[in-house]
N, C-alpha and C positions, 0 to 999 in steps of 0.2 A: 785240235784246239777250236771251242767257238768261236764263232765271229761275233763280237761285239755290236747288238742292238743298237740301231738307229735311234734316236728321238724325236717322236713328231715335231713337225716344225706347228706353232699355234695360227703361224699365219700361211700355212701351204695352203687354204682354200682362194684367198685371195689370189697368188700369186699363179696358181691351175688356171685360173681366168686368161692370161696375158699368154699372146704368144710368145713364143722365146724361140731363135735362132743362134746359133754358132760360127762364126768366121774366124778364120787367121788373118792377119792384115800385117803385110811388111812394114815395120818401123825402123828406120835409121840402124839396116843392116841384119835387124833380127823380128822374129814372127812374134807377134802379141796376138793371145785369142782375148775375143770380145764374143760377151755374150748380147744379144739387143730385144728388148722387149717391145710390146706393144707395136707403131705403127712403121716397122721397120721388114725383120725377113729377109727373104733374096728377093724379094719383087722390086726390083728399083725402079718402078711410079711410086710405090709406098713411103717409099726412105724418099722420092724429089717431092713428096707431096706431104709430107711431114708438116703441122704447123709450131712446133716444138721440139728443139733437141736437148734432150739432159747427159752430158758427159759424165760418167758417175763413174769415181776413185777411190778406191778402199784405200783402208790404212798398213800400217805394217804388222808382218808377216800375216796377214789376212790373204782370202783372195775376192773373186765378185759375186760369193756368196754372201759377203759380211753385211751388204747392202742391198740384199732383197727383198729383206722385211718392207725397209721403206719405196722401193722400188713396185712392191706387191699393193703400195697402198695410194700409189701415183697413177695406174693406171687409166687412160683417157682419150676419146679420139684424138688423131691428129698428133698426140706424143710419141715421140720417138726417145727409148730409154738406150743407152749404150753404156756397158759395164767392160771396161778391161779387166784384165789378169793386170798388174805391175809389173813389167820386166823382171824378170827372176823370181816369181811369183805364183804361185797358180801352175797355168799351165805354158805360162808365157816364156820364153829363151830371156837370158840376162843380155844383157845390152853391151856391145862391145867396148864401149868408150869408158864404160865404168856405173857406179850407183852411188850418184854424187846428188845434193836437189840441183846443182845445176843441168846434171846429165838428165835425170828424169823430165824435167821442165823442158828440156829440148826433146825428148821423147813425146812428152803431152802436146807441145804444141804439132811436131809434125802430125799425131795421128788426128785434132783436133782438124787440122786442115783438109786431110783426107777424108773424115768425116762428115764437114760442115761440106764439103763440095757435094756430095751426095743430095744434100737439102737445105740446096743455095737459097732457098728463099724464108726458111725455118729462121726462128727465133734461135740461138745459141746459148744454151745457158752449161755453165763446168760447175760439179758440186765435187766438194773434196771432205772426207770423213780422215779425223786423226791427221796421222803423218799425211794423208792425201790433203788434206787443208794446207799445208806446207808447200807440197810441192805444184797445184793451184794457185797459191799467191804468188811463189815465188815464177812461175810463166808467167802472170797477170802483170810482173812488176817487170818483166823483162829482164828476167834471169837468165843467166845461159853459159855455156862453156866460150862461147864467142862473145871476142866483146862488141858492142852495140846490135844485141840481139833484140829483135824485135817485140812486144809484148802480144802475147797470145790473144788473135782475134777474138771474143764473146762479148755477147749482147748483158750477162749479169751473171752472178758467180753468189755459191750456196756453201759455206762453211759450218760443218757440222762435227760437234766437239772440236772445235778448233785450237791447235795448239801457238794460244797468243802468249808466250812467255816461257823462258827457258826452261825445260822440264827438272835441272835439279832447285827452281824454285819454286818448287808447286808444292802443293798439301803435304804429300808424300817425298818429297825431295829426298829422304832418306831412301824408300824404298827405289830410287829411282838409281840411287850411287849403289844399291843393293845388286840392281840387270847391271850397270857399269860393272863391274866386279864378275858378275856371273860370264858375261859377254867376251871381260878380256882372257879371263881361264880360259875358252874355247877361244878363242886366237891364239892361246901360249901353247896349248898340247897339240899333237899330231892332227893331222885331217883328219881322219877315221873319227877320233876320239872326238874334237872338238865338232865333227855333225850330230856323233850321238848325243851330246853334253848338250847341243842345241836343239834337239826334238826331245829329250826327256820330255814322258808325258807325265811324272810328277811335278817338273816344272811349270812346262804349259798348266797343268791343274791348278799349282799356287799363284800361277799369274792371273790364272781366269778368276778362282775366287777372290783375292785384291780389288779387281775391278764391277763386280755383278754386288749391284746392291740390292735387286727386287726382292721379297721373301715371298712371293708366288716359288712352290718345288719343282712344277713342272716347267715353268722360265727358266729356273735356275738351270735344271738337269737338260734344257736344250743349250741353254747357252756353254752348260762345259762342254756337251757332245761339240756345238760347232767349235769349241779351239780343239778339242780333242781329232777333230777329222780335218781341221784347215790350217789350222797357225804352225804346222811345221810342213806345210808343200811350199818349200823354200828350193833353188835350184842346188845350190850347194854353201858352205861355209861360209866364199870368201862374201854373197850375194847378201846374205843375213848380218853378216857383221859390217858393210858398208853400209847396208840400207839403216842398218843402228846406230852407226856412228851419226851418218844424216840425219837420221830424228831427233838427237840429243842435241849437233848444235847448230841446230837453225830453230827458226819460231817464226807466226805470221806477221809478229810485230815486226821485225825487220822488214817487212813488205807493204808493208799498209799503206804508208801513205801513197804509194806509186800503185793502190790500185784504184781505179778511174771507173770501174763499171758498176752496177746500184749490187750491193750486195748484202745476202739473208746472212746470218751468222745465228747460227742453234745452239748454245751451251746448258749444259749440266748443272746447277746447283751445287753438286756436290760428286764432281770430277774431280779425280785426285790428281792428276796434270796437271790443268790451269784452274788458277780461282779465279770466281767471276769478277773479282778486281781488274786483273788484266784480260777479262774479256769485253768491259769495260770500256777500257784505256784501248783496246784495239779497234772498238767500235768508233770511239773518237776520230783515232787517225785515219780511216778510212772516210774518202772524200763523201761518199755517200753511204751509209750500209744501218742495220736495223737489228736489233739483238731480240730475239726471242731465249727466251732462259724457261727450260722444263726443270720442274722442281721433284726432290727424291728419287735422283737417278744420279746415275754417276758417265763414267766412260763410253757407257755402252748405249748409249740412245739410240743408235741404230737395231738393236738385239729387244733391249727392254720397253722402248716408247716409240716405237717407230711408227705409229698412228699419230700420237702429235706433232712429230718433225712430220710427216706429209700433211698434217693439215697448217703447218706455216709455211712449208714449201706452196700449196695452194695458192695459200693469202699471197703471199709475194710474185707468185707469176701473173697471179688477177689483177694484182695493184700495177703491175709493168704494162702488162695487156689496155 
């Protein structure tokens, strides 16, 4: 049997530039790999001598590929990029306590602490893309399994496609009671079945075309290779069908007002999740925060536009600075 061709990445030249490093880091009983670009490595003068940290969070069933585009287009002395896997993710162990956003949020902040202690005198910034927009606010707002949990140390916080509003009332709201449907069959049948029912790559195909609005071909044909090679290195069943229940019901609107730090917010035009109505209406609530809105793109701003999400990533760490 062949092996199925690679698709160039449009933006590998950028990203060949940045150094890139691999660690495992204990989190709250299990191992997260983190990949770290730019002014990081194992040299720890590099990492204490960082003038900027970006904690960067993919979305669901993605892993820290999802965000290299824009990661590739950040690159700058003195930054420090750090990309996890998600617990049960990638290449990350699932988390003992469960895949709840409260669980995850106590995940993010312990590794955020581990992290910022490295480059205690570093600016702190956590950007969250999708479901990682979620579980970003909801640390920021002092969520957690414990009650009166503390809110997650950072200096400013970067939501990109952010999901500000319950996902069965977005655009698509139908297609969304569509994965509800697809999601609980594989809960109802056997383990076996219900993993394979959850990696179909005809599915993942119909999810990807849904979401890719470019009509550039060769966009398109990388953006399905990457679901096609990333959106099912999930650990197992039960990891994908909690991390989905979690996506579907929470949103950042339940968090907004409790977050406190100056925050970017990146939205889609024409994201079939949230309408810019309620990204809107989230901008409001949030005590301080600024909406940039890229126009003819949808979900995938990290995949399709990810030169203009770093050039308002830019604007807003120069405006902090």
């Amino acid at each position: 049997m062949l092996e199925r061709m690679t698709v160039a990445s449009p933006y590998a030249v950028e990203l060949s530039r940045l150094p890139v490093t691999t660690r495992v880091v204990p989190v709250l009983g299990s191992d997260t790999h983190v990949w770290e670009y730019g002014a990081s490595g194992t040299d720890a003068d590099a990492r204490r001598d960082a003038e900027t940290v970006i904690m960067v969070i993919h979305g669901y069933r993605g892993d820290h590929h999802g965000l290299e585009p824009i990661i590739a287009q950040l690159g700058a002395p003195g930054l420090r990029m750090v990309a996890p896997d998600l617990p049960g993710f990638g290449d990350s162990d699932p988390l003992r306590a469960g895949h709840t956003v409260d669980d995850y949020a106590d995940w993010l902040r312990a590794l955020c602490a581990t992290v910022r202690a490295e480059s205690p005198t570093a600016r702190f910034v956590v950007l969250g893309h999708s479901f990682g927009s979620i579980i970003v606010s909801a640390a920021l707002a002092g969520e957690g399994a414990a009650a009166g949990t503390a809110p997650l140390e950072a200096d400013a916080a970067i939501l990109i496609n952010p999901i500000s509003a319950p996902a069965l009332t977005g655009p698509r709201g139908v297609m969304t009671r569509v994965a509800i449907g697809y999601y609980q069959l594989a809960a109802a049948v056997p383990e076996k079945l219900g993993y394979t029912l959850l990696s179909l790559p005809l599915m993942v195909r119909v999810i990807s075309i849904t979401m890719v609005k470019t009509h550039d071909r060769h966009l398109r044909r990388w953006v399905h290779d990457q679901h096609d090679r990333y959106f099912s290195a999930f650990a197992n069943r039960t990891v994908v069908l909690d991390a989905f229940r979690a996506s579907v019901s929470h949103d950042v609107s339940e968090y907004a007002a409790r977050i406190t730090v100056p925050t970017l917010m990146v939205a889609a035009d024409k994201d079939d999740i949230t309408p810019m109505s309620a990204q809107h209406e989230v901008q409001e609530a949030i005590p301080d925060a600024r909406l940039v809105t890229i126009h003819d793109v949808g979900h995938l701003i990290h995949y399709e536009r990810p030169i203009e999400a770093a050039a308002a990533i830019r604007s807003f760490l120069a405006e902090l600075s």
